[in-house]
C-alpha positions as CSV (number, residue, x, y, z in Angstrom):
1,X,103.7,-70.6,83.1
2,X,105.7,-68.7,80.3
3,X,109.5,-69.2,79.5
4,X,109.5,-65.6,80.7
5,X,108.7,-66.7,84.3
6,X,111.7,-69.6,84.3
7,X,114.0,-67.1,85.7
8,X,112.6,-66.1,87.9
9,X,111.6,-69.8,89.4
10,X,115.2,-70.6,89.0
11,X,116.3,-67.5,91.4
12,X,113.9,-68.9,93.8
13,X,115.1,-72.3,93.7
14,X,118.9,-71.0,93.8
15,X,118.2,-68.7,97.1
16,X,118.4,-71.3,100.3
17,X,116.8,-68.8,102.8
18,X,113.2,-69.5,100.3
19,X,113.3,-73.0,100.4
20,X,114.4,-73.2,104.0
21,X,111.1,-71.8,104.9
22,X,109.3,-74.2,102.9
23,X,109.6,-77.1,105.3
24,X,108.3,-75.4,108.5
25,X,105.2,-74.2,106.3
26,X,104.6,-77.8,105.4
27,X,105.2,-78.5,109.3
28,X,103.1,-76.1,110.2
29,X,99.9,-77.0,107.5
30,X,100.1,-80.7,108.6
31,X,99.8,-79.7,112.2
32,X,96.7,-77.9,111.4
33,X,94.9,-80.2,109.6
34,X,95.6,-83.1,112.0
35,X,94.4,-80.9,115.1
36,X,91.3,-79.2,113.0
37,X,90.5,-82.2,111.1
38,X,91.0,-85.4,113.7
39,X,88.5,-84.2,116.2
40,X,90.2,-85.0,119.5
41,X,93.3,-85.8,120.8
42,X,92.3,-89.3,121.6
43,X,91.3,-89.9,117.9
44,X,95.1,-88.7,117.6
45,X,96.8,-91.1,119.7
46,X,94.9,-93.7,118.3
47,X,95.6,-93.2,114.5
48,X,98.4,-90.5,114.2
49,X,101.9,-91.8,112.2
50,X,104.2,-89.4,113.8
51,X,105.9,-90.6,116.7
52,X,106.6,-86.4,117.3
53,X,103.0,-85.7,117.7
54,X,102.0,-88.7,120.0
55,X,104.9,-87.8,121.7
56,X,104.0,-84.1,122.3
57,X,100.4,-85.1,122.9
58,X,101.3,-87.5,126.0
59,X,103.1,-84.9,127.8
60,X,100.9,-82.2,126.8
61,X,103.6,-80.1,125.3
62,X,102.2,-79.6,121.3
63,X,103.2,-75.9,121.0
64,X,106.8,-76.4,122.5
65,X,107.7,-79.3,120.2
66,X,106.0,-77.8,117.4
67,X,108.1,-74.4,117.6
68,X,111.2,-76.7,118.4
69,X,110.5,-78.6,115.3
70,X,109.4,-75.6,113.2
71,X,112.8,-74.1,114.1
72,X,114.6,-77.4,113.6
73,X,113.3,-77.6,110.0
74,X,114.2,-73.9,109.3
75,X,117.8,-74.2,110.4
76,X,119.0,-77.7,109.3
77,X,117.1,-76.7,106.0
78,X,118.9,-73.4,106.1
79,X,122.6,-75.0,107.0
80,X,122.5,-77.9,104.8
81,X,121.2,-75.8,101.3
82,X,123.4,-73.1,102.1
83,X,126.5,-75.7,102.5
84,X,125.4,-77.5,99.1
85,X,125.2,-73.8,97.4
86,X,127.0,-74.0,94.3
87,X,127.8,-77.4,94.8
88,X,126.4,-80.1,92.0
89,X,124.5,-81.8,94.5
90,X,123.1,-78.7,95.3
91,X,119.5,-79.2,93.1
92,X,119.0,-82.8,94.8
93,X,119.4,-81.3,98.3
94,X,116.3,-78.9,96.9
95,X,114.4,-81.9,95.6
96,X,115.1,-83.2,99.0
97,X,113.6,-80.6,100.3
98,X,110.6,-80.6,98.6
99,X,109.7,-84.4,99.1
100,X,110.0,-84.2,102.7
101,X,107.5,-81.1,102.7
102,X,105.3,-83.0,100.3
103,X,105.3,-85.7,102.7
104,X,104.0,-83.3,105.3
105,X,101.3,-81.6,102.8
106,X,100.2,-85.3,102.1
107,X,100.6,-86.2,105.7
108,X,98.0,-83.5,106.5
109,X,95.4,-84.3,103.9
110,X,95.6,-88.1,105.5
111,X,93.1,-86.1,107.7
112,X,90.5,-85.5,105.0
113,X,90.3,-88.9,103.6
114,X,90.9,-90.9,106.6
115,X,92.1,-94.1,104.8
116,X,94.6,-96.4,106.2
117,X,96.7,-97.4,103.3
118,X,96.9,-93.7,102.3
119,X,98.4,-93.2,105.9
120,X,101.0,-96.2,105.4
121,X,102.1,-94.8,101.7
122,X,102.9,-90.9,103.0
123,X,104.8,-92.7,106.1
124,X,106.7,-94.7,104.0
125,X,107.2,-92.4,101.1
126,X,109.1,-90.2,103.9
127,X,110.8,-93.3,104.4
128,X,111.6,-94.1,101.1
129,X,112.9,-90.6,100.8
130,X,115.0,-90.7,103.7
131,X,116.6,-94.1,102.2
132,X,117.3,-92.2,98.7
133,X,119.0,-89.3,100.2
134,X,121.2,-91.5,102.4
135,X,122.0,-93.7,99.3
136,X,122.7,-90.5,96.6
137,X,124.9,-88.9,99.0
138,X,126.8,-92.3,99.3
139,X,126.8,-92.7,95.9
140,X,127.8,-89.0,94.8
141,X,131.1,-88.8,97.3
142,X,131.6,-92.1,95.8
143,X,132.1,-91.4,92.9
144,X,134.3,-88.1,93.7
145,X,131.6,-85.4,92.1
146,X,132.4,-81.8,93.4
147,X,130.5,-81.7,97.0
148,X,132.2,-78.2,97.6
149,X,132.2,-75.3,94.5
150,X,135.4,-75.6,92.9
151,X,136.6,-78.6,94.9
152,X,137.0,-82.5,94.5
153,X,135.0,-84.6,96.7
154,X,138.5,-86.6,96.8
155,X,139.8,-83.3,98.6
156,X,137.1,-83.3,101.3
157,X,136.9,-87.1,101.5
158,X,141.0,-86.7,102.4
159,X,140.7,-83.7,105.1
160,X,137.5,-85.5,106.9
161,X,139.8,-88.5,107.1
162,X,143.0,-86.9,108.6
């Protein structure tokens, strides 16, 4: 990649509606691979990490909670970046973002190599990245750094409270 191209890697990662679809592709690749790759839905149940997809299986409703989830993903992506647009927390709500899909690319490919402690380390790096968000949102409004453009996190932390 040139320094020519930066710019236009930065537009991408500024414009919410882009990285909002990034999730449900994630979604939708580890879904794939785990109903191409496992061989049966028993082999499913017995070694799948997702409560979601043990859950669809055992009511037989995989395509509705997969477009539920798919749309999920889209829209709380979509809300939340576009609420942290402009804001400084705005890039860690991206790498957010892009952790979480990760987790589902990996999660997928858990498929392919079919090793247990691969399976535990995706599961709990969604965990661990869960645990991170929670604690650097804490932390930022915390320490009073702008959550809205133009506005003190004091500000916001006053009008939630009132």
């Amino acid at each position: 990649m040139t320094m020519s191209n930066l710019p236009a890697l930065q537009d991408l990662v500024r414009d919410y509606t882009f990285i909002a679809l990034i999730p449900p592709i994630a979604l939708t690749f580890d879904y794939v691979m785990t109903f191409t790759l496992a061989g049966s839905h028993a082999v499913i149940l017995q070694y799948e990490v997702s409560p979601v997809i043990r859950a669809a299986l055992a009511v037989n409703m995989v395509r509705v909670f997969y477009l539920i989830l798919f749309g999920t993903y889209y829209v709380a992506t979509f809300l939340v970046l576009r609420f942290l647009h402009g804001t400084d927390i705005y890039p860690f709500g991206v790498a957010v973002v892009l952790i979480v899909s990760l987790c589902h690319v990996l999660g997928g490919l858990s498929w392919v190599f079919r090793n247990e402690i691969y399976s535990q380390a995706i599961a709990w790096a969604a965990l661990l990245a869960i645990a991170a968000t929670c604690s650097w949102f804490a932390l930022t409004i915390y320490r009073g750094h702008r959550l809205e453009a133009g506005r003190d996190i004091k500000e916001v932390r006053t009008e939630i409270l009132r």
